[in-house]
C-alpha positions, 0 to 999 in steps of 0.5 A: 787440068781436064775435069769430066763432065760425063753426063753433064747437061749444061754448064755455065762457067765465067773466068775472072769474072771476064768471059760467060762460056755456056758449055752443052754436052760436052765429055771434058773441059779444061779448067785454069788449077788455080785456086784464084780463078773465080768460077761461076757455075750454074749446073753440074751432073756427075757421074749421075748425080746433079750438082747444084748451087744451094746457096750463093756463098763460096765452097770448095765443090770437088769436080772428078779428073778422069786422066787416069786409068779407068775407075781410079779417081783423082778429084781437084777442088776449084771455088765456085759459086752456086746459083738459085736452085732448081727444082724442077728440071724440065716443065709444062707451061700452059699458055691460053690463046686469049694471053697472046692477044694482049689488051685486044680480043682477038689475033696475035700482039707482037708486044705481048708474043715478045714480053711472053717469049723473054719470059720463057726465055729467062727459063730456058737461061736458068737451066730448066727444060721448057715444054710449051701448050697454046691454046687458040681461044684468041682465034677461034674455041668452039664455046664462044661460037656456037651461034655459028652452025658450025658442029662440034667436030669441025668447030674443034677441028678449026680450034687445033689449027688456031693452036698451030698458028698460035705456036708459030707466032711464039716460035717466031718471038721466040726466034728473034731474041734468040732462043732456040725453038721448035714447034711440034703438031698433033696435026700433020702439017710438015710444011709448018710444024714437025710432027709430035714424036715423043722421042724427037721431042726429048731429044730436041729438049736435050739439045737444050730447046723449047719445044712448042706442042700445038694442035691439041690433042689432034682430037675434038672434044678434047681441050688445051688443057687437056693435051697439056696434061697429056704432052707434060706426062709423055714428056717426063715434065716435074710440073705443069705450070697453068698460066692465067690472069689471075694469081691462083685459084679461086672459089669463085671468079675473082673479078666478078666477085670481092668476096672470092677466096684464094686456095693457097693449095688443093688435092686434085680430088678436092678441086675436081669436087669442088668443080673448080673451072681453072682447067677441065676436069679431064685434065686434072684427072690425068694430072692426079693420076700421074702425080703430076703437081699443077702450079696455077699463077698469074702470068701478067706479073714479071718473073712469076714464070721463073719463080714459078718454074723453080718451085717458089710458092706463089699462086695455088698448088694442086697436089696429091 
């Protein structure tokens, strides 16, 4: 029997628990009508309408036959079986520079870029679109070196092409496990990056890529933090997804202070009055005027990304 999958973003089916087939895009498949086949299905949308697993016991889920006429439905019941749903379909994660070194203070760790890439990686697999934000603080940031001579300007300048070389190295580890990735710059550096088209970055995040956006803002003044915010709007994300050493945010620097207090969540107003130092306050006002909400995490644990990205209530939430 043919079924439509009209509309469909992705669909992940295994016959008899034998064969995994990931199917992207396509208008049909054909399905065994055998009620005995067991089929695994992460993610359906039908006719507009998202379709997913809400819980992981077995229903009959109607999936439409469009061998007929136009607008005379037949409708076929096959058992499956939902996965964890998502809430997010597409998401922002921002990744500081310092995170790619490792134990170390400055460069890149190739154990660390490969630990961070399987964590992306495991997004990408649950079906959620992953847009990704670096910063360059591993390799050179304006506020750590001051005591250079260097203005302010090109000191920034020289921060969004540390940026750059920070996404190459991601879409490298990325790369090699597999994933499908390309790495977008504010920066025009085509021998490198493609240049950051709002369009072609939609596309490629259709097409079921991560999409890397370096170089910042292509401004100075401007941080990391700040071009997360602004890519995660452009792109349509559902959450920006601040990655940090720590599990949330705090009232004060937990490692320095015992006695710091953990927020469990904050408005944007209240942690732009508070002056609280997680992201810059340019960042949280765009975020807040966009109703973008923030997850801030502890991206050190394993599979605090992916519960993070499928909205479990970990770390600190900023909201409205």
């Amino acid at each position: 029997m043919t079924y439509s999958l009209e509309g469909c973003r992705s669909i992940q089916l295994s016959y008899r628990g034998k064969s995994t087939y990931d199917v992207k895009y396509r208008r049909s498949i054909q399905l065994p009508a055998s009620r005995s086949h067991r089929i695994a299905v992460r993610r359906l949308e039908l006719s507009g309408h998202d379709h997913i697993i809400s819980s992981k016991q077995r229903f009959f889920m109607r999936i439409f036959s469009i061998e007929s006429q136009r607008n005379t439905w037949h409708t076929g019941r096959i058992p499956v079986f939902f996965a964890p749903m998502k809430k997010y379909k597409r998401v922002m994660l921002k990744i500081s520079g310092e995170a790619l070194s490792g134990d170390g203070e400055f460069g890149l760790d190739h154990p660390t870029l490969i630990k961070i890439a399987e964590e992306i990686q495991g997004v990408e697999k649950a079906g959620i679109e992953v847009v990704v934000v670096i910063g360059g603080g591993n390799i050179w940031r304006y506020r750590d070196t001051t005591d250079s001579g260097i203005e302010r300007t090109a000191s920034d300048v020289m921060g969004m092409l540390a940026t750059i070389m920070n996404g190459v190295g991601l879409q490298s580890a990325l790369e090699s496990i597999g994933a499908d990735t390309r790495v977008l710059s504010s920066i025009n550096v085509p021998q490198v990056a493609e240049p950051f088209i709002r369009r072609r970055a939609l596309r490629h995040l259709e097409k079921g890529r991560i999409v890397i956006c370096v170089g910042g803002t292509g401004n100075p003044y401007f941080t990391t933090d700040s071009a997360a915010a602004l890519r995660a709007s452009e792109l349509n994300c559902d959450a920006l997804l601040k990655a940090t050493n720590v599990d949330g945010v705090y009232d004060k620097d937990p490692n320095r202070h015992k006695d710091a207090v953990k927020y469990d969540s904050l408005t944007y107003t209240e942690a732009i009055e508070k002056n609280l130092r997680v992201m810059d306050q340019a960042a949280f006002s765009l975020c807040q005027e966009q109703k973008l909400p923030i997850r801030v995490f502890n991206f050190s644990v394993k599979g605090a990304l992916i519960k993070a990205a499928s909205g479990e209530d970990i770390g600190t939430l900023v909201h409205e």
